[in-house]
N, C-alpha and C positions, 0 to 999 in steps of 0.2 A: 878759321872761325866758323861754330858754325851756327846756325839761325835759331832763337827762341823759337818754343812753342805753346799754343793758348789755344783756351777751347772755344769751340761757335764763332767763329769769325763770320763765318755766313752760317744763316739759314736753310741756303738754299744749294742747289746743285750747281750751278748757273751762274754766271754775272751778266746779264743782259742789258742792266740799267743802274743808274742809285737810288732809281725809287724801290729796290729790293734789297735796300742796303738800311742800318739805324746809328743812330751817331756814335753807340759802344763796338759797332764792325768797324765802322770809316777808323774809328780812333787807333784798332786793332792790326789792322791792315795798315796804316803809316807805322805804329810801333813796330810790327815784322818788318817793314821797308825800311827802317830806319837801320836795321842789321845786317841789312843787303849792300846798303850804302856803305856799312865798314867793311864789310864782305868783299864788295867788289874796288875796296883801295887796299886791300892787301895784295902780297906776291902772289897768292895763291887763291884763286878765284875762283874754287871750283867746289860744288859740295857736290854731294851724292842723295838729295833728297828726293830726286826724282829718278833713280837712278832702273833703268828695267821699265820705263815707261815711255809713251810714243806721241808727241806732243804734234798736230796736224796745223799749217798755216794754210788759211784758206780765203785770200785776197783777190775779190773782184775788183776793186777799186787800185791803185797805185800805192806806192807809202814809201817813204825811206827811212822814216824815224821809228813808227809805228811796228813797221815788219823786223826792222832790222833788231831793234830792244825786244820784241818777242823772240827771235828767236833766237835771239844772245844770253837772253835771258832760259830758254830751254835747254841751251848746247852748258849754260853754268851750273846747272840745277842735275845736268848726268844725264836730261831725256833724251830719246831719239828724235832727232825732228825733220821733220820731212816737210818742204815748200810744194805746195803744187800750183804751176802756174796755168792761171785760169784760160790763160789766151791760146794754149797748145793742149787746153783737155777737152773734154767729151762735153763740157757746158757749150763751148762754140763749137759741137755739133748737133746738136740743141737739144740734153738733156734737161729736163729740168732741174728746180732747184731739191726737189723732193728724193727725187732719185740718185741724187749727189748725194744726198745726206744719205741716203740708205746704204749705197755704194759704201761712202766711206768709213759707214757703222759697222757693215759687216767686215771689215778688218779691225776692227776692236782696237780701236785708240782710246786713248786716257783723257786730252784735253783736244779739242777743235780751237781756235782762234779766227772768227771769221769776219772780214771787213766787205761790207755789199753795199751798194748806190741805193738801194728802197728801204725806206723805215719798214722794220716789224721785218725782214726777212732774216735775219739772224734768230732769232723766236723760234719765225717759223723751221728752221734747218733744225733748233734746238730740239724740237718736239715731234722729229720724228729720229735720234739719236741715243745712245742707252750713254753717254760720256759726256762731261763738263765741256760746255760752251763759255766762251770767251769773246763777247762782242768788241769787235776795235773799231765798230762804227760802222751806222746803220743808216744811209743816208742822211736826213737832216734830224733825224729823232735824237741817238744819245752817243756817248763815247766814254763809259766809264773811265779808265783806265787811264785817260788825259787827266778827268776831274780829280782823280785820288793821287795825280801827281803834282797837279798844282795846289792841290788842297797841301801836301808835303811840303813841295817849296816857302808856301807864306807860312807852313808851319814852324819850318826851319827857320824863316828871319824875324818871326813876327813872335815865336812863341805861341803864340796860342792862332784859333782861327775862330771864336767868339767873339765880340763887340768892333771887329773889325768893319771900314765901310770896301767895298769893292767895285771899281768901273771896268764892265767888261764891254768894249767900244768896239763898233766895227758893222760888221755883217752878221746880227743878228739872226734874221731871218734865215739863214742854209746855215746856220751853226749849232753840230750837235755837239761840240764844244761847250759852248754856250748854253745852252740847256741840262746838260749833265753840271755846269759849274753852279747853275742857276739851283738845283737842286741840294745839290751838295752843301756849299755855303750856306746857301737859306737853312738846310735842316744842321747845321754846327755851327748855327747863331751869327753868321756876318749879315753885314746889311749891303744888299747887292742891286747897283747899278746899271742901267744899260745905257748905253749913249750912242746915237745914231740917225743918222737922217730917215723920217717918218716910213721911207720907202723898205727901207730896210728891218722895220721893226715888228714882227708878227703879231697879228688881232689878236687884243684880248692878253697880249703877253703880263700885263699889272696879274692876274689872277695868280701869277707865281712867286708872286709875293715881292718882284723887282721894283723899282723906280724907274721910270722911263726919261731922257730927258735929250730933245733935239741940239743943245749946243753944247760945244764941247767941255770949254770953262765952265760953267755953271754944273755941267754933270762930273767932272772931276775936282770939282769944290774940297779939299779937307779929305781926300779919299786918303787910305793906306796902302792898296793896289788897284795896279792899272792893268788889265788884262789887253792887249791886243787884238783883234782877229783878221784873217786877210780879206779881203772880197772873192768870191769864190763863184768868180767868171763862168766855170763848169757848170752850177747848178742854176743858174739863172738863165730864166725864158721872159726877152726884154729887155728894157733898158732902166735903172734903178738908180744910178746917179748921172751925171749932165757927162760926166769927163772923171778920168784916173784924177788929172790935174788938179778940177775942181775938190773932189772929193776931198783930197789931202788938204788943202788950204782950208776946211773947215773941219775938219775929223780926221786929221793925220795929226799923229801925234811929233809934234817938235817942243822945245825949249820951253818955246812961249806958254804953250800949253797947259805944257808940264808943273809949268807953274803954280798954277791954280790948286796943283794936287800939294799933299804932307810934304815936307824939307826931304825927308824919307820915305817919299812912296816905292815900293818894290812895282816892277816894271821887269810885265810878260807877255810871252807871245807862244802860242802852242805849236808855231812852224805850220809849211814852210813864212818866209817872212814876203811881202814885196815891199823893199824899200823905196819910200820916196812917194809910197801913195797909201800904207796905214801907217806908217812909222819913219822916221828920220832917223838914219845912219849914224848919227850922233847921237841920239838917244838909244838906238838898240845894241850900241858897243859899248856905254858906258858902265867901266866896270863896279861903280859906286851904287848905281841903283837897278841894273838890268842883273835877273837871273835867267836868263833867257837860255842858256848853254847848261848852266844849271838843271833846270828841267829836263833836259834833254840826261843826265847824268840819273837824276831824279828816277825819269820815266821808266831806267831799268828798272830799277829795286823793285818800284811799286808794280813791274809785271813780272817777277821774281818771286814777289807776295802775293799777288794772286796766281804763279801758278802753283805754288806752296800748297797754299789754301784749298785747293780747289783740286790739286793731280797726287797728293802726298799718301801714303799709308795711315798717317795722325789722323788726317784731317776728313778719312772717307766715310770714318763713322757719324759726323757730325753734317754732311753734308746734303 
C-alpha cells in the first residue's frame, strides 16, 4: 500500500513547533498518518518514498519511544539512517552546538531529527543547516510530533477533535508535551484543561487559552480526555510537591478519580509512565478506556507523515 499524496501540508521547511502549523496542515498530516497506520498492519511494511535519502538522529537527551519510531519510521520509508550517539561524539569534546550543525550539513542530509535539554536549541541547529529539521523536543518548550499523535489517537476514538473538553494533569510546568498539546487542541477547537498542584503550573499559563484548576475531580468534571504526564524529577531545581506518596493521593489518577470524568473518557499518557504516583495500574492497563499503547502504535505513522512531508520528492517543492 502505498501513501496518499496532498499538496501544502506545511509551509515551511521545518517542523519546530505547532505554532508553525494551521488546522488544514494538522488535519493533513493525521489524513497521511492515517495511511501509515494501514501501511504499517500490513505483511509488507515497506515503501520506498524516501528511498536514496539520509535521514540524521540527533539525541542529546534519552528516548526509547521517541528515537526508536523515528528511526523505524526512516528504516520503512527506504531512508538511510544513521544514529549518532551524542555521548561518544565530538559534543563531549566540547564542540559546540553550532559547529555540529555545520559538521553535519556539510555531509548533506535530507532530514536531521534533534531532541536537546534547552528550549530554542533545535531552531538554533535549524538555522544554521541547508535540510529539514525535525524537533523531538526542546527542553520544556515543545514536542510536536507527540501533539499530532495524540491529536490522531482522540481523532481515532472520538471522531473528530472540535467541541471536545481535555484534562492534561500532571507536571505542567517541564512539559513540552503539554504545551505542544495545549496549542494544538486549542487551535482545532477542544476546550483544554490543566489540572495540577499550583507549584507545578507555569505563570501566566490561562493566556493560552487553558483552564487552570488545583483539584483533581473538579478539573476532570465531564472531560472526554484525560491526558496524563509524569513528574519529571530531571528537570526540577527544588522541591515542587511534599512526597511521590502525597502527590498521587491527590493528582494521581485512580478509579475514584476517574470518575468525575465522561462514562467514556479516552485515557493517555505520552510515556515513559511511573505507576503508582501519576497514574494507577488499573487504570493505565484498562483496555476499555486507555489508549496508551495505542499512541505509541500511533506515534509511528505520524513520524512516517512527517517524514513524508518534509524528506520526499512531492513534497520538496512546496516546502
Amino acid at each position: 500500500m502505498q501513501p496518499v499524496s496532498w499538496p501544502n501540508a506545511l509551509s515551511q521547511r521545518d517542523l519546530l513547533g505547532i505554532e508553525g502549523l494551521t488546522p488544514d496542515s494538522v488535519a493533513s498530516i493525521l489524513d497521511l498518518s492515517e495511511s501509515y497506520v494501514a501501511l504499517n498492519r500490513d505483511a509488507q511494511k515497506k515503501s520506498d518514498v524516501l528511498s536514496g535519502r539520509t535521514l540524521i538522529l540527533l539525541f542529546f537527551e534519552t528516548s526509547t519511544r521517541t528515537r526508536t519510531s523515528f528511526e523505524l519510521a526512516g528504516k520503512r520509508l527506504g531512508a538511510d539512517v544513521i544514529n549518532i550517539s551524542v555521548a561518544s561524539s565530538a559534543i563531549k569534546k566540547g564542540e559546540t552546538l553550532i559547529d555540529t550543525a555545520m559538521t553535519l550539513n556539510a555531509m548533506h542530509p535530507d532530514v536531521i531529527v534533534v531532541r536537546h535539554p534547552d528550549a530554542g536549541a533545535v531552531r538554533l541547529l535549524a538555522n544554521h543547516v541547508n535540510c529539514a529539521v525535525i524537533n523531538a523536543g526542546d527542553g520544556s518548550h515543545e514536542h510536536p510530533t507527540q501533539a499530532l499523535l495524540d491529536a490522531l489517537t482522540i481523532r481515532r476514538h472520538k471522531g473528530r477533535l472540535d467541541g471536545l473538553r481535555v484534562a492534561i494533569c500532571g507536571d505542567i510546568m517541564h512539559s513540552r508535551v503539554a504545551r505542544s498539546n495545549i496549542l494544538l487542541l486549542s487551535m482545532m477547537g477542544s476546550q483544554v484543561r490543566l489540572v495540577a498542584p499550583p507549584t507545578l503550573v507555569p505563570t501566566a499559563i490561562e493566556r493560552m487559552g487553558a483552564e487552570v484548576f488545583s483539584d483533581m475531580r473538579e478539573g476532570l468534571m465531564d472531560c472526554d480526555i484525560i491526558m496524563m504526564l509524569r513528574l519529571q524529577a530531571e528537570r526540577m531545581q527544588g522541591t515542587f510537591v511534599p512526597s511521590t506518596r502525597e502527590y498521587f493521593r491527590y493528582f494521581g489518577l485512580d478509579e475514584s478519580k476517574l470518575a468525575a470524568a465522561r462514562p467514556d473518557a479516552l485515557i493517555m499518557h505520552p510515556g515513559p509512565m511511573n505507576r503508582g504516583v501519576e497514574i494507577d495500574s488499573v487504570v493505565a492497563d484498562d483496555i476499555t478506556r486507555s489508549a496508551i499503547l495505542e499512541q505509541v502504535e500511533l506515534g509511528l505513522a505520524v513520524r512516517q507523515a512527517c517524514l513524508d512531508i518534509l524528506g520526499s520528492d512531492k513534497n520538496r517543492e512546496t516546502i
